[in-house]
C-alpha positions as CSV (number, residue, x, y, z in Angstrom):
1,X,91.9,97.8,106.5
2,X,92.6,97.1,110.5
3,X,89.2,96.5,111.7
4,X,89.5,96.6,115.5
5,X,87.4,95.5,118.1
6,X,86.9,96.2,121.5
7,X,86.5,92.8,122.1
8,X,90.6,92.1,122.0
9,X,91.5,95.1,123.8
10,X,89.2,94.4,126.7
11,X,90.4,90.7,126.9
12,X,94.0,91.8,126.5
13,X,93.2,94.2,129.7
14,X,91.8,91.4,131.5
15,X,94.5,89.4,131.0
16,X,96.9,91.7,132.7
17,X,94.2,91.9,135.6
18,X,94.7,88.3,136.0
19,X,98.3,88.0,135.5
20,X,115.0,90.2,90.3
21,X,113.7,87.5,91.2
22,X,113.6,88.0,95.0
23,X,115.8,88.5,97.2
24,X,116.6,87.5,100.9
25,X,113.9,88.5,102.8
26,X,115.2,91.5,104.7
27,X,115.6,95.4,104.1
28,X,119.4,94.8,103.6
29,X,119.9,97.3,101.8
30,X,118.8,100.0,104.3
31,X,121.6,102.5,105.8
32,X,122.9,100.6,108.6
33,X,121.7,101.9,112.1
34,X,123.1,100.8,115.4
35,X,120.1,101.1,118.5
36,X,122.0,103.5,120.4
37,X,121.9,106.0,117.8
38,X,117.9,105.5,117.6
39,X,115.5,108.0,119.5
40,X,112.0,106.9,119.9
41,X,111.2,108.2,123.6
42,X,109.3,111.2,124.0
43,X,112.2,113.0,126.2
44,X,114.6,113.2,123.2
45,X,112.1,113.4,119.9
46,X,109.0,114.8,118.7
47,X,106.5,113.8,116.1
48,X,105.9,116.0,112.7
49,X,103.0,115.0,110.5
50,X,103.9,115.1,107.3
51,X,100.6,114.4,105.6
52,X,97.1,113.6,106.1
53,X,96.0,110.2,104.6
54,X,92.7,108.5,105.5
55,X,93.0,105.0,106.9
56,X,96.8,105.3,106.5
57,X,97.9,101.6,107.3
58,X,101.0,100.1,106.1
59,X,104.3,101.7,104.5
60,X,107.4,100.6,102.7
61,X,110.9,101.7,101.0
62,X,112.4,100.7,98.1
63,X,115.8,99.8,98.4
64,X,116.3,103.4,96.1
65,X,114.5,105.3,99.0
66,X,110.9,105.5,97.4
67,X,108.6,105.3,100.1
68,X,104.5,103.8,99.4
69,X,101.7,103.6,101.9
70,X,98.6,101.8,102.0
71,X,95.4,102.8,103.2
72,X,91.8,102.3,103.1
73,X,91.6,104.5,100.3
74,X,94.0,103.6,97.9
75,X,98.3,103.0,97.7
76,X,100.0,105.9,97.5
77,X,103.7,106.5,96.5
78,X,105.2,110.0,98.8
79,X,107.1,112.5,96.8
80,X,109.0,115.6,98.4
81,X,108.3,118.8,97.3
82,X,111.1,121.3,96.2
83,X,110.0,123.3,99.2
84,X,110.3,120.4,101.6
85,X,106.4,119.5,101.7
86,X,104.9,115.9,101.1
87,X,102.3,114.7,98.8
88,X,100.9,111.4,98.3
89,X,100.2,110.6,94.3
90,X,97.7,107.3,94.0
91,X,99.3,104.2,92.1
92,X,96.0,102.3,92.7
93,X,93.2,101.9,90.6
94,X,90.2,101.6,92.7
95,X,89.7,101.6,96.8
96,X,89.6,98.0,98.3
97,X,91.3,98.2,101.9
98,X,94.6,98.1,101.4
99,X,97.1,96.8,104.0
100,X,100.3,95.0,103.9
101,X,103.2,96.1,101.5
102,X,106.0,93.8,100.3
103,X,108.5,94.5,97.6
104,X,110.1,91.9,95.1
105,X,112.9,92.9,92.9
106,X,111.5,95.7,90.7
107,X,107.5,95.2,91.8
108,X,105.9,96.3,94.8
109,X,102.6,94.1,95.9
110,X,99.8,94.9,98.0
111,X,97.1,92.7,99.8
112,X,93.6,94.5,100.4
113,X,91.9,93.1,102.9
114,X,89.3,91.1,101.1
115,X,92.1,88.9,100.2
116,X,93.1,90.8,96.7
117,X,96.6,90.5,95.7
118,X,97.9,93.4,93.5
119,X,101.6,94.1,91.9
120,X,103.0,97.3,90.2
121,X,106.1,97.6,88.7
122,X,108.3,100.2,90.4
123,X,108.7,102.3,86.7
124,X,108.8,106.3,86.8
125,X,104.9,106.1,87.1
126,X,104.1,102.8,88.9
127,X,100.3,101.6,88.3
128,X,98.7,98.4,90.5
129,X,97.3,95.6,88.9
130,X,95.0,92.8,90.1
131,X,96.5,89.4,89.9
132,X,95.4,87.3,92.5
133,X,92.4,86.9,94.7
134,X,93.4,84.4,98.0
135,X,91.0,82.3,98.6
136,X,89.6,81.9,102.5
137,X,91.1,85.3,103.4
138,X,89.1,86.9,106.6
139,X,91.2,90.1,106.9
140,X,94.4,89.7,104.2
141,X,96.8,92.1,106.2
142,X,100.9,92.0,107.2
143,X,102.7,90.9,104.0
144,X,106.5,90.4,103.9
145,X,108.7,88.7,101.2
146,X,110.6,85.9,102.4
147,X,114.1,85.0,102.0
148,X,112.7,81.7,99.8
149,X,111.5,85.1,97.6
150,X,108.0,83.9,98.3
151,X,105.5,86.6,99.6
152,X,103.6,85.9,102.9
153,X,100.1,86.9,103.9
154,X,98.4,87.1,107.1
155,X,94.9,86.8,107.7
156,X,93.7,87.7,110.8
157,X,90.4,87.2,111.7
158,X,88.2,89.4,113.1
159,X,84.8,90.6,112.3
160,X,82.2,88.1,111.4
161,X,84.5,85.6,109.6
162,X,84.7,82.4,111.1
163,X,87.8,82.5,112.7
164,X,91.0,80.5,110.8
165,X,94.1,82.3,111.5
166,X,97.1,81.8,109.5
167,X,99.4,82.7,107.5
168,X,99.8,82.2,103.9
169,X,102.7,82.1,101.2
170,X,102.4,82.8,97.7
171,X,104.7,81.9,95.2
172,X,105.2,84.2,92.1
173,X,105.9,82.8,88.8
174,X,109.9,82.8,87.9
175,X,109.2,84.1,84.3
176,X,106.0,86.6,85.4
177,X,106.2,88.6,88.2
178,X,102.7,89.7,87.7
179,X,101.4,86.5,87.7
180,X,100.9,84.2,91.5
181,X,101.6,80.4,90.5
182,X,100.8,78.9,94.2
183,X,98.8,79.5,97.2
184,X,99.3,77.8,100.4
185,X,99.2,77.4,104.4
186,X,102.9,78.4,106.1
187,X,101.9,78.6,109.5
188,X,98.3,77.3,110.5
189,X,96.3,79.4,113.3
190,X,93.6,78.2,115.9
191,X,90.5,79.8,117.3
192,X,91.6,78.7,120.4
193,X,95.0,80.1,120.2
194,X,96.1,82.5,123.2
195,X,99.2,83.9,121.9
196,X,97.3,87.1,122.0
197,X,97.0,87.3,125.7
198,X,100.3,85.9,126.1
199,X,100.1,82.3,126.4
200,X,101.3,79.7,124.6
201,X,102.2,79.8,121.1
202,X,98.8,79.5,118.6
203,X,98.3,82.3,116.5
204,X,94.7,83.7,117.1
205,X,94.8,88.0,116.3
206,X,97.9,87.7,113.6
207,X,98.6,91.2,112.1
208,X,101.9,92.4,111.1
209,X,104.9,90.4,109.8
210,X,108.6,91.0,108.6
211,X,111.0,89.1,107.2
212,X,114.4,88.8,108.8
213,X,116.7,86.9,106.8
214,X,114.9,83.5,107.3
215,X,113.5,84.4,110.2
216,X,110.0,86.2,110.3
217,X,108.6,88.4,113.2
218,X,104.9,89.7,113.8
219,X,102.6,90.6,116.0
220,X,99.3,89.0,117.6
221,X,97.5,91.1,119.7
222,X,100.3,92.0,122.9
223,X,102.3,89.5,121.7
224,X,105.4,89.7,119.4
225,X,106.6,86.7,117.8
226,X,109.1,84.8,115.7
227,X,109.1,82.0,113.5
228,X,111.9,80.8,111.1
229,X,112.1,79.2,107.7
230,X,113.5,75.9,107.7
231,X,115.6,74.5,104.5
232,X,112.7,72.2,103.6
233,X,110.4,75.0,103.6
234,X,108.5,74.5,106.2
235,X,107.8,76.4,109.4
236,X,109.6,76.2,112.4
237,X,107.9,76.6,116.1
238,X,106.0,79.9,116.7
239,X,108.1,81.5,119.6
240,X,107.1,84.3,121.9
241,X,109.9,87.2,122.4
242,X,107.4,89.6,124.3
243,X,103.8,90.2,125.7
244,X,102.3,93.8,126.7
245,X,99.0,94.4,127.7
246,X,98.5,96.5,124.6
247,X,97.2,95.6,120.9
248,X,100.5,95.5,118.2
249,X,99.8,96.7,114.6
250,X,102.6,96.6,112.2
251,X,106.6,96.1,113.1
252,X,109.5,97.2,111.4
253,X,112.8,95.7,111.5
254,X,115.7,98.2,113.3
255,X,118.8,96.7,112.2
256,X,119.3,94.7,115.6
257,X,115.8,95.7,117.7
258,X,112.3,95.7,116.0
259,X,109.8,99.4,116.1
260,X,106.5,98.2,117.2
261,X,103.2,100.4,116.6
262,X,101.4,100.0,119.7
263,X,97.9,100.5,118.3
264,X,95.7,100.5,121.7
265,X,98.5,102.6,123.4
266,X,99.4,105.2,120.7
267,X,102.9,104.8,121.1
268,X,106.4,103.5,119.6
269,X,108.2,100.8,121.4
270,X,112.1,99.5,120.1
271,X,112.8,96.0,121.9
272,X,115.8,93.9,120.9
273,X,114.6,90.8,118.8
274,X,114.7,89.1,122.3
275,X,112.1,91.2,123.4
276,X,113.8,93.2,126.0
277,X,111.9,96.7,125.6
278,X,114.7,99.3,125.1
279,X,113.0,102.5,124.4
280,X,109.4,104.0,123.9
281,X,107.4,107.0,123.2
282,X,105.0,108.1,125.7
283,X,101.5,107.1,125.2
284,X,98.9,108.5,123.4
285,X,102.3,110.3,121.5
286,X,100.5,108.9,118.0
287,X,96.4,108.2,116.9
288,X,96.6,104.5,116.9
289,X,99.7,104.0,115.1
290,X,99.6,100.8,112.4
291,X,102.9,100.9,111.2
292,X,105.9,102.2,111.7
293,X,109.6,102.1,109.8
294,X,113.3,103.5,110.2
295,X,113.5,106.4,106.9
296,X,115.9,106.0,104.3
297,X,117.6,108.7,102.1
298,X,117.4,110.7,100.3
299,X,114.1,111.7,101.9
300,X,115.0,110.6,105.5
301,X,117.7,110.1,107.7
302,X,118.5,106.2,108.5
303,X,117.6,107.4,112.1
304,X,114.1,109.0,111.2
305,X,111.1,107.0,112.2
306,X,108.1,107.0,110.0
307,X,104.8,106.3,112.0
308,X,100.7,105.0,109.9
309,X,98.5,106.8,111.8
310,X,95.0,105.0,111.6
311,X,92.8,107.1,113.6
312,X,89.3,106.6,114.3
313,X,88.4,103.2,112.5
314,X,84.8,103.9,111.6
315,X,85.2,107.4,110.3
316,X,87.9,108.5,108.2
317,X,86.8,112.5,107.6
318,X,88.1,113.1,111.4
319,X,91.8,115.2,110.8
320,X,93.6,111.9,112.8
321,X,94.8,109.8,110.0
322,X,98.5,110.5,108.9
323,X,101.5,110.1,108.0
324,X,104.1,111.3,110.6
325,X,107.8,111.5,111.3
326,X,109.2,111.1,114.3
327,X,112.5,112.3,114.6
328,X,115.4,113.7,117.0
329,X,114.5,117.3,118.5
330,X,116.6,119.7,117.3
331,X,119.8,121.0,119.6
């Protein structure tokens, strides 16, 4: 449930006026993919939507290939059709915003944006199941599972909340993994943070997160960020890597480079994970894109690109929410 506001993207603009028990963190187990091989420009690739899904926000594999979205109307696990189509079956029980995805050895979990934490385990017919509510959750959104094989929450806060961004980590019982043992503060926020425009180093508009090994990257407002786990388990220093006069969604990890969804700008962007921007689609290519993530096999290519489409925030009957691929045109 990204709820946008104007409000971000008009101070962004004005900105540039003025100036199983876990694992490791990371998708290691996804094909291995060098950039070069990558196309996410508009010259050399073309998006396909594969299905429609209303308020389609966050996605995920499974190291197996099984591929879940999130939306604002439910999770949804994506099957292909003997004659190549998509359909999304519901592993949810009930609508509640859902946003980021993270999966844990055999479980997937999802936040919803009111700060409900659910868990499913990844069986042939995979069901979600409440077992956590965080408390002083604003907007529960970008959830990643850390190398410590702790899950991590961001709340970004937008809206009427007061504003306390942050990001949270929960730790999941050893013998339960339905069952959240610990909820705490990783990286503490400010409401006068102004990483989102691109200065300094406070979170203020977190949103999406992955986990990189120990290191974590995610997005606030044009910003793109890092921020490692220390030994002790603590948070290291929040470091900037890039700033674009845009608003970022989601990220994905691209074996060296990171996909960004550029939500304001409808576009892709691939930068190295020093920020240099290497490749992107041309704008407006997607309907405010919220997350995006290389495919894996056997239902994608390792070089496929799978793009959230959110579309228009306050009305989700308009055709613009989807799932789409974005892939290499045809020679």
């Amino acid at each position: 449930m990204r709820i946008r506001t104007t409000m971000l993207a008009a101070a962004l603009l004005l900105a540039a006026c003025d100036g199983d028990s876990g694992g490791d963190g990371t998708e290691a187990t996804a094909p291995p993919v060098r950039l070069e091989d990558l196309c996410v420009n508009s010259q050399c690739g073309e998006r396909t939507v594969l299905l429609d899904i209303p308020g389609a926000e966050n996605l995920i594999f499974s190291p197996a290939g099984r591929l879940f979205v999130s939306s604002g109307s439910g999770v949804f696990e994506i099957h292909k059709n003997a004659d190549g189509s998509f359909r999304a079956d519901s592993i949810s029980p009930e609508s509640c915003g859902y946003t980021g995805l993270a999966i844990r050895g055999e479980y997937l979990y999802s936040s919803c944006g009111d700060g409900r934490f659910w868990a499913a385990r990844l069986d042939a017919a995979p069901r979600l199941h409440l077992i956590h509510t965080m408390s002083g959750m604003c907007i529960a959104n970008g959830t990643a599972l850390g190398a410590d094989g702790r899950i991590y929450v961001v709340d970004e806060p937008l809206n009427v909340c007061v504003p306390d961004p942050k990001i949270k980590r929960l730790t999941i019982d050893p013998a339960d993994p339905m069952k959240v043992v610990n909820e705490e503060v990783f990286v503490q926020g400010s409401p006068l943070g102004l990483l989102s425009l691109g200065i300094g180093n406070v979170l203020r508009f977190p949103n999406g997160l992955q986990a990189d090994g120990s290191r974590f990257y995610g997005t606030d407002g044009g910003s793109i960020f890092s921020v490692d786990l220390l030994a002790d388990g603590s948070a290291g220093a929040v470091t900037p890597i890039l700033f674009e006069v845009d608003v970022h969604d989601d990220l994905g990890i691209a074996g060296d480079g990171l996909l960004l969804a550029n939500f304001l700008t409808g576009r892709i962007t691939l930068i190295s994970k020093a920020g240099e921007i290497l490749q992107a689609t041309a704008p407006g290519t997607f309907t405010f894109p919220s997350s995006v993530r290389l495919g894996r096999p056997p239902m994608f290519e390792s070089t496929d690109i799978l793009v959230t489409e959110t579309g228009v925030l306050v009305d989700q009957s308009l055709p613009l929410d989807h799932l789409s691929l974005f892939r290499r045109k045809a020679r």
